[in-house]
ROZADREN-614126 format. One record per residue: x, y, z of N, C-alpha, C, O, CB in turn; residue number from 0. Coordinates in steps of 0.05 Angstrom, whole numbers. Atoms other than C-alpha are relative to their C-alpha. Glycine has a CB too. Layout:
REM ROZADREN-614126
BAPA      n.u      n.v      n.w     ca.u     ca.v     ca.w      c.u      c.v      c.w      o.u      o.v      o.w     cb.u     cb.v     cb.w     k
BAPA        X        Y        Z        X        Y        Z        X        Y        Z        X        Y        Z        X        Y        Z   NUM
...
END
This chain:
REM ROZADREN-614126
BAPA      n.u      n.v      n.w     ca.u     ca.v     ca.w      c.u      c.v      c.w      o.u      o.v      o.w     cb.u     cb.v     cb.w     k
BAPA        2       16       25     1333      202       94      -29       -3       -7      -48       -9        8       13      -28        4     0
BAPA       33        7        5     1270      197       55       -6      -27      -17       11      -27      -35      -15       27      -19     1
BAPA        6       17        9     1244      135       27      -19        0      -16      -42        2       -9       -1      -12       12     2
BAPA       22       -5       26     1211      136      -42        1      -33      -15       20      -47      -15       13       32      -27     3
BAPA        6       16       18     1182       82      -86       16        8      -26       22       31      -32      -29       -1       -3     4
BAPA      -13        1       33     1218       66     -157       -6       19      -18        6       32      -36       -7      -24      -16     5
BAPA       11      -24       18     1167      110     -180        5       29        2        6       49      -12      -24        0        0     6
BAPA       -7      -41      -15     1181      174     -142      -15        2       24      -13       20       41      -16       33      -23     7
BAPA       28       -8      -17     1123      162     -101       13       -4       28       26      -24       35      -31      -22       -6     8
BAPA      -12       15      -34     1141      169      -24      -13      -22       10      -36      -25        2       -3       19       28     9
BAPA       14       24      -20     1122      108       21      -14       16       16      -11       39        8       20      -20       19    10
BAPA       18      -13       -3     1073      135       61        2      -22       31       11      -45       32      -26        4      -26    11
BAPA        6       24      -19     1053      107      142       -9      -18       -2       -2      -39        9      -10        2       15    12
BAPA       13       25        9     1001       69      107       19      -33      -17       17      -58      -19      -21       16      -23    13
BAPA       -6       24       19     1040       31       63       33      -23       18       44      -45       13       11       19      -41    14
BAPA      -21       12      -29     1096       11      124      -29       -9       14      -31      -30        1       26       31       25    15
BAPA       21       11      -17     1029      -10      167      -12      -26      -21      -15      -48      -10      -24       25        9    16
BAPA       11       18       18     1001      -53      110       25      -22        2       21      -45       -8       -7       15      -31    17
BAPA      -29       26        5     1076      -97      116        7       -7       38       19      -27       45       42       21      -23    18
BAPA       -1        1      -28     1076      -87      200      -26      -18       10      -26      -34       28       -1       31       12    19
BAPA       22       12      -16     1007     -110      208       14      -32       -5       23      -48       12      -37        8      -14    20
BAPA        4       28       12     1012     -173      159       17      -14       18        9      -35       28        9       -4      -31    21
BAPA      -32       17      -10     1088     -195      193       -7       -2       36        1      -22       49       40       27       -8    22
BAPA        6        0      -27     1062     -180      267      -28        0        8      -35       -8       31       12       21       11    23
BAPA       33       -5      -13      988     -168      277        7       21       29       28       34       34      -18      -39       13    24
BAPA        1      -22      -12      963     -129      338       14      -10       23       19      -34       21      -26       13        3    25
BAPA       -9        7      -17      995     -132      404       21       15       15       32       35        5        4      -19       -6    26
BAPA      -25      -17      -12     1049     -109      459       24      -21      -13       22      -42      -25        1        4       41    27
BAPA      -24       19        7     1120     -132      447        7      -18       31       20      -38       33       32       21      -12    28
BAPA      -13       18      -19     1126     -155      521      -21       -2       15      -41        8        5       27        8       14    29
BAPA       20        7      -17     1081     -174      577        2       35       24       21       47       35       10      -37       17    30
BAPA       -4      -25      -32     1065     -111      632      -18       -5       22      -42      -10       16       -9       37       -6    31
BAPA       10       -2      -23     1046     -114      702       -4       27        9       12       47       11       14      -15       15    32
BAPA        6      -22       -8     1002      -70      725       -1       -2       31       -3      -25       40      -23        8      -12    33
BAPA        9       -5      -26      994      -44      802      -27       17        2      -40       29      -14       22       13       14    34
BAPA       24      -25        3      940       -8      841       19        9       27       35       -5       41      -44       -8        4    35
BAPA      -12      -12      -22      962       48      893      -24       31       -3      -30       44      -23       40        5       -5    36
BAPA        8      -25       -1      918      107      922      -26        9      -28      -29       32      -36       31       18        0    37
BAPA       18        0       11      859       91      872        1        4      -27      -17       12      -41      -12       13       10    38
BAPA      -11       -5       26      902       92      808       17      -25      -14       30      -42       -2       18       25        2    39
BAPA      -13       33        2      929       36      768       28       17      -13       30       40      -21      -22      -30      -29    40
BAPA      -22      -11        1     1001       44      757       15      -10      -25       19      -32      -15       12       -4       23    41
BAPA        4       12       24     1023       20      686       33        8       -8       37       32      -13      -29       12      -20    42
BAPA      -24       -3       12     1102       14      664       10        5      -26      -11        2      -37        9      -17        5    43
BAPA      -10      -18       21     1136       42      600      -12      -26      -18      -10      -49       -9       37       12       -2    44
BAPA        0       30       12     1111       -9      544        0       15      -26       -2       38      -32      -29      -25        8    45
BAPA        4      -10       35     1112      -14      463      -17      -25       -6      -21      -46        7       33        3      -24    46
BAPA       22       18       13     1063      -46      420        1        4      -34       19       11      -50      -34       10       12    47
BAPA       -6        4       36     1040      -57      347      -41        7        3      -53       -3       22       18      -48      -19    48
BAPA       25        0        2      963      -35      332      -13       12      -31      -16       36      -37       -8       15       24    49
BAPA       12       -7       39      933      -36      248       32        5      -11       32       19      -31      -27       41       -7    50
BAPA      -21       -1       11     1005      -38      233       16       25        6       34       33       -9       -4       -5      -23    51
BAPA      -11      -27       -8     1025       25      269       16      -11       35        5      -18       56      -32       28        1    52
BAPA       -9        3      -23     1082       15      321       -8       27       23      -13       49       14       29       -6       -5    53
BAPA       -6      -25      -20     1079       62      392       10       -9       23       15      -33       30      -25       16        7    54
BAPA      -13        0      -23     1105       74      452      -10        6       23      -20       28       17       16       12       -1    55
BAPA        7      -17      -17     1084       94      518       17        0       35       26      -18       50      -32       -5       -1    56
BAPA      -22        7      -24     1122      115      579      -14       -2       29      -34       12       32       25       25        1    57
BAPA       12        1      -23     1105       95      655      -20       19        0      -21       38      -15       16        3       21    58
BAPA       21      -23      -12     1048      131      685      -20      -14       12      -25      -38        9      -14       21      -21    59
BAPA       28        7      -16      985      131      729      -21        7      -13      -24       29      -23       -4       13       25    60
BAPA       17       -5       15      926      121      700      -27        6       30      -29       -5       52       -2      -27      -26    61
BAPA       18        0      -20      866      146      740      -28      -18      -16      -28      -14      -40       -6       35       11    62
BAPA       15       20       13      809       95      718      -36       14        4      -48       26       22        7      -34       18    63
BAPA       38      -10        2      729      110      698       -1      -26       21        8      -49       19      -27       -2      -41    64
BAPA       19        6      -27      692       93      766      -28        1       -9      -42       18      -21        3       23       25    65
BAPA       31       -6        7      626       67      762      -22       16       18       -7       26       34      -13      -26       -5    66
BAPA       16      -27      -18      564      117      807       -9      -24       14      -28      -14       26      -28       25      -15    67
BAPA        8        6      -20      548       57      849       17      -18       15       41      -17        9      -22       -6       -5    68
BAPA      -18       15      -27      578        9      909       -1      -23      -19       19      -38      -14      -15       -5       37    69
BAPA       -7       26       10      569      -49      861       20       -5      -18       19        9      -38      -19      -11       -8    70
BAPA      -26        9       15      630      -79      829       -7       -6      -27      -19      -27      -33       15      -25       12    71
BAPA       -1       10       24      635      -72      755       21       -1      -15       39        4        1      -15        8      -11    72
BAPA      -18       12       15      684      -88      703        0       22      -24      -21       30      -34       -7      -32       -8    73
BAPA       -9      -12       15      721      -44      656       27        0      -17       43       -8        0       -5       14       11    74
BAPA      -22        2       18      781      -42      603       15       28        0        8       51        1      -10       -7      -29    75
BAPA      -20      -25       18      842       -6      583        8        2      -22       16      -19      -31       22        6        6    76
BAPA       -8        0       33      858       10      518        7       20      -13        0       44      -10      -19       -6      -17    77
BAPA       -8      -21       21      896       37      464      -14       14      -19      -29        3      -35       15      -10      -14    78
BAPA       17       -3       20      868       82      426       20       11      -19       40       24      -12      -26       18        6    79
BAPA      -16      -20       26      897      106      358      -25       25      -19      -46       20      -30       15      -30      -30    80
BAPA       28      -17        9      854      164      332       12       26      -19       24       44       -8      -18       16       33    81
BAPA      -26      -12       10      889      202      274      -18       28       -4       -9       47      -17       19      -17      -30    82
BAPA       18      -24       11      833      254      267        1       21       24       -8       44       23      -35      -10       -7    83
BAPA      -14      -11      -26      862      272      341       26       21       -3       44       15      -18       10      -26       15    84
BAPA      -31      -18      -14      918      326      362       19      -24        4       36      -33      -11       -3       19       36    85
BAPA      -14       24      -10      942      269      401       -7      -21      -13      -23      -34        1       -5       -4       26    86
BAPA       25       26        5      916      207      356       12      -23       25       -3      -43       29        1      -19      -41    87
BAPA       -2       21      -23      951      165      418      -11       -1       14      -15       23       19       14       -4       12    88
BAPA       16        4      -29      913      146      478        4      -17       15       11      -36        1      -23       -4        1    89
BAPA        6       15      -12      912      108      531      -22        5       21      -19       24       36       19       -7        5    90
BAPA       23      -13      -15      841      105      569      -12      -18        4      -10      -39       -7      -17       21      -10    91
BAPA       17       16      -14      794       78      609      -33      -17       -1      -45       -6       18        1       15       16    92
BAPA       26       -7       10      720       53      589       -9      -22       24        8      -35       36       -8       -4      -38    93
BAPA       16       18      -16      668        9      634      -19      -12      -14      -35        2      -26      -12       12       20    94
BAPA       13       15        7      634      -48      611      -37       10       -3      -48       26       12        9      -21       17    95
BAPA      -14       10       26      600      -60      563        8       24      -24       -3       44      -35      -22      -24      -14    96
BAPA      -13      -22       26      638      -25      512       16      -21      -25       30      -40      -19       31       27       17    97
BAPA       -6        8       10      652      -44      448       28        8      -20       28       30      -31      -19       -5       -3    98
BAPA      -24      -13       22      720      -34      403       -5        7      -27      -12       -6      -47       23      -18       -4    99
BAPA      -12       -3       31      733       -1      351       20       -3      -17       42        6      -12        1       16       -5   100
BAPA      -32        5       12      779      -25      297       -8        0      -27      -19      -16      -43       20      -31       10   101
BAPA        6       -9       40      775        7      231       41       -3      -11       63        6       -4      -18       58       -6   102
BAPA      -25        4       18      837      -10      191       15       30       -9       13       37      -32      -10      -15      -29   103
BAPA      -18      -18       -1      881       49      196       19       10      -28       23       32      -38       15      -11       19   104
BAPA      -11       -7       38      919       35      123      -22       -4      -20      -17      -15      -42       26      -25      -14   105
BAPA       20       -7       32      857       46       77      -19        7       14      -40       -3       22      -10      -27      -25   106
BAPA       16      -25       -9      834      102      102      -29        2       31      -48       17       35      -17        6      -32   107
BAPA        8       -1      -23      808       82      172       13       20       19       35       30       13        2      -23        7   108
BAPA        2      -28      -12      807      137      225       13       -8       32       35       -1       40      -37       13        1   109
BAPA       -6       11      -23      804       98      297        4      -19        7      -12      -32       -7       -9        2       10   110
BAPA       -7       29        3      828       31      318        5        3       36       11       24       48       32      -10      -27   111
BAPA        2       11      -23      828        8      385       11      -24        8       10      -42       -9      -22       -2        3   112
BAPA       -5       34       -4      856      -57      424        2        1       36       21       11       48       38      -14      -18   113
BAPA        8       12      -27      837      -76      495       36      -14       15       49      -34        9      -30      -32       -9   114
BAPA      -32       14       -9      910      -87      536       -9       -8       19        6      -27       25       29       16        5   115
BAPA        5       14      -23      878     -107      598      -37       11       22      -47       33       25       34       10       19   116
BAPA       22      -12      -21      811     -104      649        3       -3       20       20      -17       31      -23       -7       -1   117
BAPA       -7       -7      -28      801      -86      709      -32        1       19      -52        9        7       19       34       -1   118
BAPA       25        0      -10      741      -90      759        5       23       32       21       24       51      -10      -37        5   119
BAPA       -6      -20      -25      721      -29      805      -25        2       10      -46       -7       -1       13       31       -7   120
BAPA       29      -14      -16      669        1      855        1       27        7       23       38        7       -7      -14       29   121
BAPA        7      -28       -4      643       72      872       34        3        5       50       14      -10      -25        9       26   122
BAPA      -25       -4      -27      705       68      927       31       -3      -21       52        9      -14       -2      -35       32   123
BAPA      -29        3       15      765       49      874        5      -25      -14      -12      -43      -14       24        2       19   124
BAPA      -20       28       18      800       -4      835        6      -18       28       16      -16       50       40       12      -20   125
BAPA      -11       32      -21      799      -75      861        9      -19      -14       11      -39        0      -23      -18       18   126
BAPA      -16       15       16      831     -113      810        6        5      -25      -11       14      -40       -8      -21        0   127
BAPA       -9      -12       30      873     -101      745       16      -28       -9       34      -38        4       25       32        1   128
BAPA       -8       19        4      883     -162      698        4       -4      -33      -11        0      -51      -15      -16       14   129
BAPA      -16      -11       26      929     -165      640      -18      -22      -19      -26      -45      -15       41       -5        1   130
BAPA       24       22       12      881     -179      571       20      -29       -8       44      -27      -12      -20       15      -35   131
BAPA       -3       21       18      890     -253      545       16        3      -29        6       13      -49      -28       -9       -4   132
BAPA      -11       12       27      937     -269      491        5       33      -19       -2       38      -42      -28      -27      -18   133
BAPA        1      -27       20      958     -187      479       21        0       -7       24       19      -23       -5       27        8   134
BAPA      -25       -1        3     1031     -204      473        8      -17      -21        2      -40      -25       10       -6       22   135
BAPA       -9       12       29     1065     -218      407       14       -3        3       30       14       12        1        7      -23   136
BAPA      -22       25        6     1108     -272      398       20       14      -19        9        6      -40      -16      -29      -17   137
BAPA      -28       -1       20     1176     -245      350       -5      -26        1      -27      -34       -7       35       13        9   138
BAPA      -14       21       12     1202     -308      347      -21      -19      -14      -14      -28      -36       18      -14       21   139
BAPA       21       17        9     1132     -354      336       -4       24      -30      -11       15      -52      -31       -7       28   140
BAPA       15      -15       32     1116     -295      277       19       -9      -15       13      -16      -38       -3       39       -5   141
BAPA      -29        2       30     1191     -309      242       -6      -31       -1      -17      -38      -22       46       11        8   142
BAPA        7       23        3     1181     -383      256      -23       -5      -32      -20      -19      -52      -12       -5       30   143
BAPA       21       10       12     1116     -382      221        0       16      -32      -15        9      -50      -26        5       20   144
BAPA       -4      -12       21     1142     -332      165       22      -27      -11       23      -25      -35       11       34        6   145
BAPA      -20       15        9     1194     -388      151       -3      -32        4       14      -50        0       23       10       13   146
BAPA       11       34       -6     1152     -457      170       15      -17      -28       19       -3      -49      -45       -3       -1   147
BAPA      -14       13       12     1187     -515      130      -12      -26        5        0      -32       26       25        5        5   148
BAPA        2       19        4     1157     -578      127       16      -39        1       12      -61       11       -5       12      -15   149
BAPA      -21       21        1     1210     -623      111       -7      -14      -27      -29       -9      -36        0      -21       26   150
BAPA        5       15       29     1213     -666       44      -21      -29       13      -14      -44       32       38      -12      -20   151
BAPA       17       18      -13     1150     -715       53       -8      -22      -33       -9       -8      -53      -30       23       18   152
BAPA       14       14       15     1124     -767        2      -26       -8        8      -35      -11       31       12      -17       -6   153
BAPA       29       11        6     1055     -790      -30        9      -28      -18       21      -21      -38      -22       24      -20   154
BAPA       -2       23        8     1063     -860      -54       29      -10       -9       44      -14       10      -18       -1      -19   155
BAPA      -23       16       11     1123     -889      -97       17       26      -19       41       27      -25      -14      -30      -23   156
BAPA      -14      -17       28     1132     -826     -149      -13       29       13      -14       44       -6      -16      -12      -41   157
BAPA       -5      -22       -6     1115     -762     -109        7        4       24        2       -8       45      -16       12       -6   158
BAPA       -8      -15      -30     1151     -712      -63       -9       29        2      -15       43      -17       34        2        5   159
BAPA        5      -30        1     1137     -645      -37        6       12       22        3       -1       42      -26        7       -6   160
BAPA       -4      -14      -28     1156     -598       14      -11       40       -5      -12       58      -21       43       -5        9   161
BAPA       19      -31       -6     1120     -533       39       14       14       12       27        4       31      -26        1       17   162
BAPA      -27      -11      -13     1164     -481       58      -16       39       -6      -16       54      -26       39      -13      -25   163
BAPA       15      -28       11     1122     -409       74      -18        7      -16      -22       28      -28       14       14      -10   164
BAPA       28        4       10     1058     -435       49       12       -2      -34       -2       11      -50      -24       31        9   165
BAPA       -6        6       27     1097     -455      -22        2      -23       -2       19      -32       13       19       12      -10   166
BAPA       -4       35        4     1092     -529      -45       20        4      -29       16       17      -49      -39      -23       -7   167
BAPA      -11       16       14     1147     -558      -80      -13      -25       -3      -20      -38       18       22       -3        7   168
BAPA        4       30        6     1126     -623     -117       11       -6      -24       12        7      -45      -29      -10       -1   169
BAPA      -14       16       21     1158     -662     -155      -12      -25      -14      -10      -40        5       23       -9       12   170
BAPA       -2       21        9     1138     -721     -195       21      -10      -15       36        5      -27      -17       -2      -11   171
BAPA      -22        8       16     1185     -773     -224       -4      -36       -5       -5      -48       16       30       10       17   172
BAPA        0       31        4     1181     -849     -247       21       -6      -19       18        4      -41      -28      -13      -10   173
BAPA      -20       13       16     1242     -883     -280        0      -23       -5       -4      -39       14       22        3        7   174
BAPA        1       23        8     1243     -937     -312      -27      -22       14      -47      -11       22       27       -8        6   175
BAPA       21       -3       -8     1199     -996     -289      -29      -13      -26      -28      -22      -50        1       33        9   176
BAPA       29        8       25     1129    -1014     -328       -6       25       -6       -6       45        9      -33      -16       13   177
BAPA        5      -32       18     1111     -961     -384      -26        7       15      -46       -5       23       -7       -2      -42   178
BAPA       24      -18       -1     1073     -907     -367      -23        9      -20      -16       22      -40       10       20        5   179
BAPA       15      -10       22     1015     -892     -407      -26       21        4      -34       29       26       -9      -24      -12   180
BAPA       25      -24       -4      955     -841     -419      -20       -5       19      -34      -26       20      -17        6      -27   181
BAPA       21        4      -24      914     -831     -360       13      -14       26       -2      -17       45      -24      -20      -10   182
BAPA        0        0      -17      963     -856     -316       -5       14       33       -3       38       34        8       -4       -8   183
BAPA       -2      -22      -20      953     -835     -237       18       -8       15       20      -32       17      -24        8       15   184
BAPA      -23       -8      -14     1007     -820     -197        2      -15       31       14      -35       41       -2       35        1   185
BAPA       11       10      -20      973     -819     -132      -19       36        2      -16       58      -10       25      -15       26   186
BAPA        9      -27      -10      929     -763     -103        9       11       29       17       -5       47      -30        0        1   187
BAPA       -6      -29      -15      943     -694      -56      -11      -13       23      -29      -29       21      -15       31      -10   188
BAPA       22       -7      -26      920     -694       11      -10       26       -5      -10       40      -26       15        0       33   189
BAPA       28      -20      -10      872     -643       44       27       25        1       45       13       13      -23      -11       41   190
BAPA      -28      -20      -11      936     -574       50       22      -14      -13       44      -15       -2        8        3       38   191
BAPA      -19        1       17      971     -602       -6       -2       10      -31       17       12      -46        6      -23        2   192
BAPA        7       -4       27      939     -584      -68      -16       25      -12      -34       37        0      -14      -22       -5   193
BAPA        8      -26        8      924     -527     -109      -30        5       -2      -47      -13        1       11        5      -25   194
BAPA       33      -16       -4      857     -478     -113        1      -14      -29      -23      -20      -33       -7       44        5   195
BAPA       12       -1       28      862     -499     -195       24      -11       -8       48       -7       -4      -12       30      -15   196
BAPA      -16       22       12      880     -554     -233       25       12      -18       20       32      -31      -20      -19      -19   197
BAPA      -16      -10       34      941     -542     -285       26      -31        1       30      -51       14       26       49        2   198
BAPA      -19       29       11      997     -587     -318       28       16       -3       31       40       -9      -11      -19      -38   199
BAPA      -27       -6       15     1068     -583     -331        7      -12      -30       10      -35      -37       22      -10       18   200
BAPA        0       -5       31     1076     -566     -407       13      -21       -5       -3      -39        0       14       26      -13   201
BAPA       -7       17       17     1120     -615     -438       12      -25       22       21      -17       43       20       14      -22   202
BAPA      -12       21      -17     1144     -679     -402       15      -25      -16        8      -49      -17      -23      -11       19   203
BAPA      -19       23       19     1205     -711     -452      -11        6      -22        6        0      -39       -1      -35        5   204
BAPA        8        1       20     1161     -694     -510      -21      -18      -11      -28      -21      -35       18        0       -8   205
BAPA       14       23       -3     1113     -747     -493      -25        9        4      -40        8      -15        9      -18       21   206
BAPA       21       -6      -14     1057     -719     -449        1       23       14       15       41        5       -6      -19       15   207
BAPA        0      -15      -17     1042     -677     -391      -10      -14       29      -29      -29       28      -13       21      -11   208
BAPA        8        8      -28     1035     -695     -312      -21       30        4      -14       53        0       33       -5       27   209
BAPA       18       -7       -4      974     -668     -297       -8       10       40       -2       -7       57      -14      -21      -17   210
BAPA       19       -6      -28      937     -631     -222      -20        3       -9      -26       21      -25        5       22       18   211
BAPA       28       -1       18      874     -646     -238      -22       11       28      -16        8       52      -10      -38      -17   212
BAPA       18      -15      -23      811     -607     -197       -9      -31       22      -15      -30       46      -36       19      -19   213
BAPA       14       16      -36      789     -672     -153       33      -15        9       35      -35       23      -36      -39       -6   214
BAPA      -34        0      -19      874     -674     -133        8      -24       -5       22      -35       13        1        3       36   215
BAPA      -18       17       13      895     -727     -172       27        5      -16       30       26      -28      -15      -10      -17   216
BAPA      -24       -4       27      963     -735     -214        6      -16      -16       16      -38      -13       25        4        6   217
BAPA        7       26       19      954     -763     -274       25        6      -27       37       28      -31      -41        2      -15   218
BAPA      -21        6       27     1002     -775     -336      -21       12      -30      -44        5      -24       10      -46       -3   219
BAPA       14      -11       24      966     -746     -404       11        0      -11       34        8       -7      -11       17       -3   220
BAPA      -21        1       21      986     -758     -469      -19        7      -23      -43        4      -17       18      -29       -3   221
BAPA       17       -5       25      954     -739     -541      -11      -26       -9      -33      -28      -21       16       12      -24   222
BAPA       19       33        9      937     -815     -554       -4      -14       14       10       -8       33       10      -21      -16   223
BAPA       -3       30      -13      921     -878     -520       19      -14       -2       27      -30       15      -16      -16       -6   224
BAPA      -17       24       -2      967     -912     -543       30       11       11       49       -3       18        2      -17      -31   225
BAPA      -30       -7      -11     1025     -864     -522       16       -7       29       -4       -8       43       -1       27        0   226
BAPA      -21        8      -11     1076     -882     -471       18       10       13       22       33        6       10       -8      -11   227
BAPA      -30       -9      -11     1140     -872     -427       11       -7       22        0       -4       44        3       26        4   228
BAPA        1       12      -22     1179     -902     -387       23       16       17       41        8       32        2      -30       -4   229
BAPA      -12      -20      -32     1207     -837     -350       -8       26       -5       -4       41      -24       40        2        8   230
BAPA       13      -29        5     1174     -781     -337        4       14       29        5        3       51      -37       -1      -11   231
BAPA       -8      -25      -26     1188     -719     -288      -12       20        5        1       33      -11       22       12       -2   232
BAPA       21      -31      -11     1144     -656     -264       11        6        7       29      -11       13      -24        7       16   233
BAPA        1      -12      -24     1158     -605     -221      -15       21        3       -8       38      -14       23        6        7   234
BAPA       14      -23      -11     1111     -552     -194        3       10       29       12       -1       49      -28       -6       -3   235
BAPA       -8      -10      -28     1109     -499     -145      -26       27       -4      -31       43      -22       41       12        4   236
BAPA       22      -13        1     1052     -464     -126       -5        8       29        9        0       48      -22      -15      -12   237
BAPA        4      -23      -22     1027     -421      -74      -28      -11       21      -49       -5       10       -8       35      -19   238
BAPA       20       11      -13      977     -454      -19      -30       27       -1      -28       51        3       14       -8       34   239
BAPA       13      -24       -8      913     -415      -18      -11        8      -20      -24       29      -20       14       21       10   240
END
């Protein structure tokens, strides 16, 4: 089966890595324990995610870069992705200090790199192999956080809002009550509640407009002073960010 855009245009690896990275970032899918035996680290079948490109790799022995003297130094393993390669997969060995490379793979990056674990050796062999910090991606914390929910929360007497996937619902509403008039305020936003840029909801009864104003107020606006109402309703929904 081939998969083409509306337009005709095929999807391309890039444009599946550009929706893999965003939803997962880099990482393995599970935790691996490594061994050492006979001066080789021993490394079990694993999968990962790296610039939005899934892979695979199956068991094997890795023989590890040895440094030329008796003193114990510290070195990494890592994926390499290298598409300008036969093989662009790798898995290999480097000795401190070495730095990664990670060029973005979907717009037109070449090599990308990610550190799965270090290891510290001497002339004589591998003396310790220790899985990196925080390389294992969470599924369930990523869908969680693709689907975070808030809960319905209030700001004073007349607003609600709930955030649901970085989207604010808010509502304003006052019924009845002492008239509302021009310039009323509502109440103001907290700090991760309120938009990059002020705007209003267009008509409100034919009266006014409820206003988000730039220093995160919500105010009532009307064409006169002397205008009025004693029920007025908003709703906006806007995009955090």
């Amino acid at each position: 089966m081939r998969l083409i855009r509306n337009t005709g245009e095929t999807i391309t690896a890039a444009d599946d890595g550009r929706i893999i990275k965003n939803a997962l970032g880099d990482g393995l899918f599970e935790s691996v324990e490594f061994t050492i035996s006979n001066g080789q680290i021993n490394i079990p079948a694993f999968k990962g995610a790296l610039s939005g490109r899934d892979f695979t790799f199956d068991a094997q022995s890795l023989v590890p870069t040895l440094p030329t003297t008796s003193t114990p130094v510290t070195g990494q393993i890592i994926v390499r992705i290298d598409l300008s390669s036969e093989t662009p997969l790798s898995l290999i060995t480097v000795l401190d200090p070495y730095e990664l490379t990670y060029d973005d793979l979907n717009e037109s990056g070449v090599v990308c790199e990610m550190k799965i674990a270090t290891y510290t050796a001497s002339l004589s062999g591998v003396i310790s192999v220790t899985s990196a910090a925080n390389n294992v991606i969470n599924i369930a914390e990523k869908v969680n956080s693709l689907t975070e929910d808030s809960g319905w929360k209030t700001i004073g007497q007349h607003i609600v809002y709930r955030i649901i996937n970085k989207i604010v619902y808010l509502r304003v509403r006052q019924a009845g009550g002492d008239m509302r008039r021009h310039g009323y305020v509502f109440g103001t936003l907290p700090s991760g509640v309120y938009p990059v840029y002020s705007f209003a909801e267009a008509n409100v009864y034919g009266v006014g407009r409820v206003f988000i104003n730039q220093n995160h107020t919500v105010t009532f606006e009307t064409s006169s002073e002397s205008e009025s109402s004693n029920y007025i309703q908003a709703t906006f929904v806007y995009p955090l960010g």
